[in-house]
C-alpha positions in Angstrom: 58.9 128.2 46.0 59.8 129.0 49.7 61.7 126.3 51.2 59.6 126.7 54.5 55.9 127.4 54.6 54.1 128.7 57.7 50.1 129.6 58.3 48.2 130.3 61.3 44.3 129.8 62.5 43.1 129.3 65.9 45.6 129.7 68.1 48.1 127.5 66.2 51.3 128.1 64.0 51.8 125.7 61.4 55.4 125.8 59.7 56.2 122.8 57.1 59.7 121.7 55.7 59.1 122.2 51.4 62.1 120.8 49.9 60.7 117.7 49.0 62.9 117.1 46.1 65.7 117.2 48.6 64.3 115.0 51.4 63.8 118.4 53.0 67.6 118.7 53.6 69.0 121.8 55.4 70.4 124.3 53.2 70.5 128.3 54.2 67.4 128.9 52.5 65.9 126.0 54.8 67.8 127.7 57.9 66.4 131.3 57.4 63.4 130.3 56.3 63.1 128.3 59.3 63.9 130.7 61.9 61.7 133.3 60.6 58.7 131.3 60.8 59.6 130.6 64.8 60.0 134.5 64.9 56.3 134.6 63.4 55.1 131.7 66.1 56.5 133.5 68.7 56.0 137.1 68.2 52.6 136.6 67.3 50.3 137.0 70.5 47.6 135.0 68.9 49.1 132.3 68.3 50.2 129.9 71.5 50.9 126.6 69.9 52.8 125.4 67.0 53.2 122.5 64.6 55.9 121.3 62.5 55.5 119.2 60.3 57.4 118.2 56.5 56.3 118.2 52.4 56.5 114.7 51.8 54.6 115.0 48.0 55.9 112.3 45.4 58.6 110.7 48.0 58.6 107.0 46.8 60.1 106.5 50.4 58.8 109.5 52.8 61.4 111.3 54.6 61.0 113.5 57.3 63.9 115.8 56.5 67.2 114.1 56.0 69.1 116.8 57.9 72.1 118.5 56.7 72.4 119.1 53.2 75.5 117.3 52.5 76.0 119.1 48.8 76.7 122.1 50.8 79.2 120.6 53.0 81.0 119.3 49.8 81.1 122.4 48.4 82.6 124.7 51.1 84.1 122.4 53.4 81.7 123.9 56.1 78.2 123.2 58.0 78.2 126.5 59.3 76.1 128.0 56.5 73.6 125.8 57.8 73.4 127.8 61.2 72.0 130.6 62.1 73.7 132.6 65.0 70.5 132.3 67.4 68.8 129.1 66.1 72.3 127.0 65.9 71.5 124.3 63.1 68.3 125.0 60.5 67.8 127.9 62.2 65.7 125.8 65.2 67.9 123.3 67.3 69.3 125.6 69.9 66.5 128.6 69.2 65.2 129.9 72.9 61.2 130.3 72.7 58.6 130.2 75.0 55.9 128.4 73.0 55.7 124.7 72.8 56.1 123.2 69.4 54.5 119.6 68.3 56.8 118.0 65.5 54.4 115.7 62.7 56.8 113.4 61.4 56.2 110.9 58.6 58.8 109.2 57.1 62.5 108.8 58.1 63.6 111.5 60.4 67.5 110.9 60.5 70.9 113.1 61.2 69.8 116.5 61.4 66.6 116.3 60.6 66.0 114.4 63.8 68.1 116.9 65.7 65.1 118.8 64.6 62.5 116.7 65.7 64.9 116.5 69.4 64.6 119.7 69.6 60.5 120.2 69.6 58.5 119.2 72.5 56.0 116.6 71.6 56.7 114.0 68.6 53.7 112.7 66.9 54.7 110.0 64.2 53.2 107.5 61.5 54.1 103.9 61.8 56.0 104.0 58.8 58.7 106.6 60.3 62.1 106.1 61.5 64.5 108.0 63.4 68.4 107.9 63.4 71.6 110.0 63.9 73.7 108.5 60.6 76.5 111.5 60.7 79.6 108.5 61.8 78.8 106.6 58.4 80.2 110.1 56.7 82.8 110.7 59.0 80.6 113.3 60.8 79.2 113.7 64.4 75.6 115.0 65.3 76.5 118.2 66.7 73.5 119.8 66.4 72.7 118.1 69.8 71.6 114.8 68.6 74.3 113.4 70.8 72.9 114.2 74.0 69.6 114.7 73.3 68.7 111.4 72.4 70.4 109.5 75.1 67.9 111.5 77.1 65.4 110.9 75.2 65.5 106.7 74.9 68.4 105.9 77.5 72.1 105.7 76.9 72.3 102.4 76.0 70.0 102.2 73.2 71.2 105.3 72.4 74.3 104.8 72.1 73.7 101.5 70.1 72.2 104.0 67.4 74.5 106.6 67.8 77.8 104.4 66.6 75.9 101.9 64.0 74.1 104.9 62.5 71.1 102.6 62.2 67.8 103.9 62.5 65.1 103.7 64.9 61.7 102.3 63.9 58.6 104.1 65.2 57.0 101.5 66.9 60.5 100.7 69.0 60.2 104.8 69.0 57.0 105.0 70.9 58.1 102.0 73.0 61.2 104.1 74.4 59.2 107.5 74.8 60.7 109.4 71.6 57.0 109.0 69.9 54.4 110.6 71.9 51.7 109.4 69.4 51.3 107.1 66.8 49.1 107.0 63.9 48.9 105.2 60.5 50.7 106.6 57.4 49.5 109.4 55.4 48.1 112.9 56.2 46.6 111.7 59.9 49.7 112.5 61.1 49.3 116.1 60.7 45.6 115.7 61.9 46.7 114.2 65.3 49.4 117.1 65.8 46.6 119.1 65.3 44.4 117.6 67.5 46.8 117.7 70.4 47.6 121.5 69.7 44.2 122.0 70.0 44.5 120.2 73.8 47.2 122.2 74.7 45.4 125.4 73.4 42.9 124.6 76.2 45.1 124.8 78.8 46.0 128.3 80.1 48.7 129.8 78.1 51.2 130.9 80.5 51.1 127.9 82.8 52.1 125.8 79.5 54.8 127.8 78.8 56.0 127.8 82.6 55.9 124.0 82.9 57.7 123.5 79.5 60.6 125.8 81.1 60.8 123.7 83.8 60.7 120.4 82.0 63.7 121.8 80.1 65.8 123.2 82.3 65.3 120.0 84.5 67.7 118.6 81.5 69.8 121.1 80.2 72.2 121.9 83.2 75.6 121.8 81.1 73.7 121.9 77.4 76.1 125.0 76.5 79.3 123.0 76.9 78.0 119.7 75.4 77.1 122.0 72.4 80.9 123.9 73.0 82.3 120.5 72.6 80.3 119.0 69.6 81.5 121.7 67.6 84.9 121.6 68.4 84.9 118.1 67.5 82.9 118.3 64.2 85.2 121.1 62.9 88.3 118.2 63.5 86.2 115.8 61.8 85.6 117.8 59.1 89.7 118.9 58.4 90.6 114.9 58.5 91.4 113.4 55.6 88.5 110.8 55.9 86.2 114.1 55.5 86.8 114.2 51.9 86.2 110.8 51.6 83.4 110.5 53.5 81.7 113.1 51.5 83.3 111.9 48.2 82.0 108.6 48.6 78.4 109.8 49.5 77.9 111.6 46.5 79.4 108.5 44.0 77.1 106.6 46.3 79.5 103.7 47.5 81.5 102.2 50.5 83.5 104.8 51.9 87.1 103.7 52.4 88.7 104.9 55.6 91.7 105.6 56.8 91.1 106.6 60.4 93.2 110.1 60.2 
C-alpha cells in the first residue's frame, strides 16, 4: 500500500498521508511519495488547487501525522533520509510551487507533521486536533522550520511557550491565534470543508491566486534560507550529543528520558 495517495477531479489535487499504522510518520517512502504527488499538483495544468489531508482509519486517538519517524532516526543516527533534496523534510516543507495547498487536519498534528501543516497555506481543522513542536522532549529541534514558522504564525510568545514545554496546542486556542483558518466538528467534514474552500479559491482567477500567495510569502520569508542553514547545523549537534541516544533510547522503552545536558 502506497504510503501517499493522490487523486484529482475538478480543478483540485487531493494527496493524503496513508501510514496510519504509524501515526502517518515520515519515513522515505512517505518523503518520495510525498513530493511526487506535489510534482503531480503542480505539473498538472488542470489542476490549480490542492488538498492535504491524512488516513486516520482505526486511530483510537486520531493523529494528523506525528512527524518524523523516530525508528529511522534510531537506526541510522540520521534524519536526513527523511529529506528530499528539493522538498527539505517529507519531501514538502521547503518545496517551491506555485499552487496554493489547503491542509485537512484531524487529530494531533505535532513535530514534523505540523512542520507540514506550516508549510501549506490554509489550515482547516476539527475541534478535536492539536498542534505542537515536541522535538526538545527527545533531545531534538524542529528544523524543518517549525521554529520560525510558528512564531509567525501565533506570535513569539505563545510560541515560544510551546516551543520549549513541547506541549501542544488545542484547536480551538489554534483558531483563536490564526493557525486554524476553519473549524469543523470531528470526523470526515473536515475534508468536506477543505473541499469546499478549494472549490472558492477555484473560482478565483488562477494566476492572480498564485501571484498574491507569492507575495504573502515572500512578505515573511526575507532570511528563511539562513534560519533553515542554522536549524540544521544545530540538529546535526543535537543529534552527536550523548543525550541523543538517550533521548531516542528512552522513546522507544517508552519512559522518562534521563539527561545529562552534554
Amino acid at each position: 500500500m502506497s504510503a501517499v495517495l493522490y487523486s484529482s477531479s475538478d480543478r483540485i489535487g487531493v494527496i493524503t498521508l496513508n501510514r496510519p499504522a504509524a501515526r502517518n510518520a515520515v519515513d522515505r517512502e512517505l518523503a518520495l511519495g510525498l513530493e511526487a504527488a506535489v510534482d503531480r499538483l503542480e505539473d498538472d495544468p488542470e489542476v490549480w488547487v490542492g488538498v492535504l489531508c491524512a488516513n486516520t482509519a482505526d486511530q483510537a486517538h486520531p493523529v494528523f501525522c506525528a512527524g518524523a519517524d523516530l525508528k529511522v532516526i534510531r537506526e541510522t543516527g540520521s534524519a536526513a533520509t527523511l529529506d528530499t533534496e528539493r522538498g527539505g523534510f517529507g519531501g514538502f516543507v521547503f518545496r517551491e510551487r506555485t499552487k496554493p495547498i489547503v491542509v485537512a487536519v484531524d487529530g494531533l498534528a505535532t513535530a514534523g507533521g505540523l512542520e507540514i501543516v506550516l508549510a501549506a497555506d490554509v489550515v482547516v481543522a476539527t475541534s478535536r486536533s492539536a498542534f505542537g513542536l515536541a522535538e526538545v522532549r527527545h533531545n531534538l529541534i524542529a528544523a524543518a522550520g517549525g521554529l520560525f514558522r510558528l512564531p509567525r504564525a501565533i506570535g513569539r510568545g505563545t510560541a515560544m511557550d510551546a516551543i520549549l514545554t513541547g506541549e501542544p496546542i488545542d484547536a480551538r486556542r489554534a483558531f483563536n491565534l490564526g493557525l486554524v483558518s476553519r473549524l469543523v466538528e470531528p470526523g470526515f467534514e473536515v475534508l468536506d470543508e477543505a473541499l469546499r474552500l478549494a472549490r472558492q479559491i477555484v473560482l478565483a482567477a488562477p494566476l492572480a491566486v498564485r501571484a498574491s500567495r507569492r507575495v504573502v510569502l515572500l512578505a515573511a520569508s526575507e532570511h528563511d534560507d539562513t534560519l533553515r542553514r542554522v536549524s540544521k547545523e544545530l540538529l546535526d549537534e543535537l543529534l552527536a550529543s550523548e543525550d541523543a541516544s538517550e533521548g531516542l533510547l528512552a522513546f522507544a522503552e517508552k519512559r522518562v528520558p534521563q539527561w545529562l545536558g552534554r
